[in-house]
N, C-alpha and C positions, 0 to 999 in steps of 0.2 A: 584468540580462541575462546569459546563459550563455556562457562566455566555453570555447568547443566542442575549442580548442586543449588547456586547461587537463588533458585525460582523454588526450591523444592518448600512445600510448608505454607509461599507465602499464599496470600488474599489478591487476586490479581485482575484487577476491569479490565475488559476489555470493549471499546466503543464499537461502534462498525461492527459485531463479533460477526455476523451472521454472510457478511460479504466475503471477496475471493481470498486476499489476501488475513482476515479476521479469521477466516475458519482454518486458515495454515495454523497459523498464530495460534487458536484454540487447541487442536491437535499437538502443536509443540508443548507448550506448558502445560497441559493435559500430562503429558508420556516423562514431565520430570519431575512430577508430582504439586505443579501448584494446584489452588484452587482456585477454578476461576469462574467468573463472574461475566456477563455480558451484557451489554445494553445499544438496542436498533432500533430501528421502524419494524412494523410486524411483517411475519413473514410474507414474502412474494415467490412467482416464480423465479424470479432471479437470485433469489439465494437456494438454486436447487443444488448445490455443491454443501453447502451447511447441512441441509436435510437429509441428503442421498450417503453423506459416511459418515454419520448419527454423532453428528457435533456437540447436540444437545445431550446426549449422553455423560460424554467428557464435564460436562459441566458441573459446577455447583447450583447456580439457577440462570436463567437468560429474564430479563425484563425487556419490554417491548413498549417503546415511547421515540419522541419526537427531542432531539436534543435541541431546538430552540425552545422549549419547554424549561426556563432556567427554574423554576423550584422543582419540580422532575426531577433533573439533575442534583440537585441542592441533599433533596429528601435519599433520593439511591445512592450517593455518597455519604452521606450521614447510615443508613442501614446496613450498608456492608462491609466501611472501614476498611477499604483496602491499604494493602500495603504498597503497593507500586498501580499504576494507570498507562495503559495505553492505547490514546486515540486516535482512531482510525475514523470513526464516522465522518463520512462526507457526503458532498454529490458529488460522483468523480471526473464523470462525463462531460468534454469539451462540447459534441456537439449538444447533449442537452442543454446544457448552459445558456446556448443561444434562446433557447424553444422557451423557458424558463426561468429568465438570470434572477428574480428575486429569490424565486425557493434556492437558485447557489448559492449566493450572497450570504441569504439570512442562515443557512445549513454551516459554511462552511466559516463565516466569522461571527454571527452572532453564536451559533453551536458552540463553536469552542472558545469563544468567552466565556460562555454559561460553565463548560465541563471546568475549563480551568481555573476560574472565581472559587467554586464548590470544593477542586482538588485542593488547592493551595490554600484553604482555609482550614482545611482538614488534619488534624493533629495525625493519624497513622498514615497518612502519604506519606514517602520516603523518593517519591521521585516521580516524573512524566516524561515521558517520550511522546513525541505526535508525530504521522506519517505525512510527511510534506509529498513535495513533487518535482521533476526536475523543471518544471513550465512555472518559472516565480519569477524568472528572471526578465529583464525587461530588453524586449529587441531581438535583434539576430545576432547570432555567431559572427563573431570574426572568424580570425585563424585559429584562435583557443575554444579549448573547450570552459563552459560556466566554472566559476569558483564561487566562493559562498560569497566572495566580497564583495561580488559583480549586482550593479543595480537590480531591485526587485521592479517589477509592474507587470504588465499585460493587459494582452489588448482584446482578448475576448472573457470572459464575465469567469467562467471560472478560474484562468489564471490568474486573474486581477485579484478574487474572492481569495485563492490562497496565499497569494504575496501578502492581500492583506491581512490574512489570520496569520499569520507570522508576524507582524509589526505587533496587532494586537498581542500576538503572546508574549515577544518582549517587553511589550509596555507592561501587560498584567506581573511577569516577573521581575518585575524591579518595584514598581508599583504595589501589587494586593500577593505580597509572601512575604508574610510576619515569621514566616521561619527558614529564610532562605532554601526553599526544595528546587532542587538541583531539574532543569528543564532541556528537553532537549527538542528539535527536529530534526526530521532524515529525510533529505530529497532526492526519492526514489527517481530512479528513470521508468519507463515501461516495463511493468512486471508483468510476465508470463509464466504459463505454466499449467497443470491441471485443474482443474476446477472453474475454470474462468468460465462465466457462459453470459455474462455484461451486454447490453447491445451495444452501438454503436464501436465496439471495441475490438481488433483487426483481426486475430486467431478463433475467438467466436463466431464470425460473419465469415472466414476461410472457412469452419469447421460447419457450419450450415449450410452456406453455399454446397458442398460437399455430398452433405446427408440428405441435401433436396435435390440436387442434381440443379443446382440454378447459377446464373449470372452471378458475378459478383460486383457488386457495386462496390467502387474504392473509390476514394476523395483526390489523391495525390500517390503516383507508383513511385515517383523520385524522392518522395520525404521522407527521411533518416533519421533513426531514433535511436537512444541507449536499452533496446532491449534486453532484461535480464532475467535471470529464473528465479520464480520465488524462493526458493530458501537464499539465493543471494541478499534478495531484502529482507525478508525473515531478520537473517542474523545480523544486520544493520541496525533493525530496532533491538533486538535482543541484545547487542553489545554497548549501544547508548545506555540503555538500562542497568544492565552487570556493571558500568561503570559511576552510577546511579548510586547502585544500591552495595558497589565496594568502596566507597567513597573514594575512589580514580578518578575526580573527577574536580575543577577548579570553582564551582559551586556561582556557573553565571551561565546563561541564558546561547545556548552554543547549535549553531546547522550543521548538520555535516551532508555535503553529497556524498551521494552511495549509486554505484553506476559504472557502466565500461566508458572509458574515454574514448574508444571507436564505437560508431555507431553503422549500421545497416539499414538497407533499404526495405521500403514495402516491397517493391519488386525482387526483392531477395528472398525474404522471408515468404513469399509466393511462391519461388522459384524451388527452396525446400521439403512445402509442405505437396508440391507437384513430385517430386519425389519419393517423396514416402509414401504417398498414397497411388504410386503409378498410375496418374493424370494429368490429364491438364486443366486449369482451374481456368476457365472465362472470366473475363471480368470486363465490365462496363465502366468508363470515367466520368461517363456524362451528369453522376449524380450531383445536384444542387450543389455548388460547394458556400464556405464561411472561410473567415481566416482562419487559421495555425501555422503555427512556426513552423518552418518547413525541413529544420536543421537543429536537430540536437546532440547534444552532448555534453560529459560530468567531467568537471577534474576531481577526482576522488580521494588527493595526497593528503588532507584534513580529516578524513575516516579513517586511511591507512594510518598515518602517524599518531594520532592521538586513541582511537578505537580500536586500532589492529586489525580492523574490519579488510579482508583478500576478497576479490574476484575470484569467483573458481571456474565460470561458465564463463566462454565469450558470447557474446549476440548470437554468432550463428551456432555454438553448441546448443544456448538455451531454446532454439529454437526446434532443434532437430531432437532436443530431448521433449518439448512438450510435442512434438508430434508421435514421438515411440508413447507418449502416456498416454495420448488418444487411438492410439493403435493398439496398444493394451487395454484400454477399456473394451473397443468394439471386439476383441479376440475373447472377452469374455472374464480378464482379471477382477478379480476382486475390486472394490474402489479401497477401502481399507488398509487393503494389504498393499496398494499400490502409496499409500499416502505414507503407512508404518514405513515400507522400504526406504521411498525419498526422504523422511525424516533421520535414519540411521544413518544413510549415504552420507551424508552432507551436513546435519547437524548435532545429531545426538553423538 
């Protein structure tokens, strides 16, 4: 359980702020009184979810930079002195990855070398969480679902890029922490939910497809994935943290999956949002495909047992709950009042 006290007071980075899952996260410790702080790339249209339910409000101040910029980093840790860090800045996107694999690479391991170097030298850091992913692991499913112990790699540029920002962050925390600060990662599965408007990314491209009245272009309708609702990842990082910052914690370098151990189909998750929206969604296969795993899934009994961290959505609840938020948007809700609700519901 989230113990909502535990954030109130403190000084709190937050990386990525201005993305889908960063602007939950911003609105969370907003509503229990920390203060927080944020650091991205400048704004674009794809962080029109940050913009549109006045994130930048909630805030102490947002700075806007490039986190392979290690003095960047160096100097906005050194000005704001927070008390706790959590890094979300990435490239997230598998297909861009292809289109681009340096700016992955350099985003997503040298970025967070630089953040971590700067955090873990920093006398009021008291702890770090980083948003992993459940695609670190190297290969396909057998019969199990991924455990944390299971080989890292991958075979397209961004999963490769986050395997390795994971090696790198164990090195760095054993290595450059002169003060033992307590480190953790959370390898999310497919977080969905409201706000999400990302390209290449499958409820975005439903929800346009939709509003333009067009084809859908899909990669793969038989690939199965741990989809889950944001504040299920929410509180994933938010419990790594509590246990951070109640010293619960055994002060070494620790992953946790976070994720349903069943996973669901694209063609499900189609088959849903044709429901809710009483249609039927076209879709085209023919588009150029790349690799991806075709098959995932989280063993999550290292969250649950050590974090306390519950499932409260299955795949297919979370799925049918972000499509009632996009049906409440277009009926005219508040965005807001739709973000305060989710937040009470589920984690406040």
């Amino acid at each position: 359980m989230i113990n909502r006290h535990i954030f109130s007071g403190l000084s709190i980075l937050v990386t990525g702020h201005t993305g889908f899952k960063g602007t939950w996260l911003v609105h969370y410790l907003n509503s229990v009184g920390a203060r927080v702080y944020g650091f991205s790339l400048p704004l674009s249209n794809e962080n029109q979810f940050f913009i549109d339910s006045n994130a930048e409000e909630k805030m102490q101040q947002s700075f806007f930079g490039d986190i392979r910029e290690a003095q960047d980093v160096e100097e906005l840790i050194h000005r704001i002195s927070p008390d706790y860090v959590f890094h979300l800045a990435a490239q997230p996107i598998v297909a861009r990855s292809y289109l681009d694999p340096q700016q992955t690479i350099s985003t997503n391991v040298i970025g967070t070398a630089n953040l971590l170097i700067s955090a873990l030298q920093a006398t009021s850091v008291k702890g770090i969480t980083l948003a992993a992913t459940d695609k670190v692991y190297m290969g396909e499913l057998n019969s199990n679902s991924f455990k944390e112990t299971d080989p890292l790699g991958g075979r397209d540029p961004y999963s490769a890029s986050k395997a390795a920002a994971e090696i790198i962050t164990e090195s760095l925390y054993i290595s450059c922490n002169p003060t033992n600060k307590p480190v953790s990662s959370i390898r999310a599965g497919n977080v969905i939910g409201g706000g999400d408007t990302g390209p290449y990314r499958l409820i975005p491209d439903i929800l346009r497809s939709i509003e333009n009245n067009e084809v859908l272009d899909i990669r793969n309708l038989n690939a199965t994935r741990p989809f889950q609702y944001i504040t299920d990842a929410i509180s994933g990082y938010l419990l790594s943290a509590q246990a951070h910052l109640s010293d619960k914690n055994t002060y070494e370098f620790t992953s946790y999956n976070i994720g349903p151990s069943k996973s669901i189909s694209v063609e499900q998750v189609l088959q849903i949002f044709s429901e809710y929206f009483k249609m039927s969604i076209s879709t085209n296969s023919d588009k150029p495909k790349f690799f991806e795993t075709s098959r995932l899934s989280l063993n999550a009994d290292h969250a649950k047992n050590k974090l306390g961290w519950q499932l409260k959505y299955s795949p297919e609840e979370a799925v049918r709950m972000t499509a009632e938020w996009y049906q409440g948007i277009k009926a005219g809700t508040d965005l807001e009042e739709l973000i305060s609700k989710t937040l009470s519901e589920n984690l406040l």
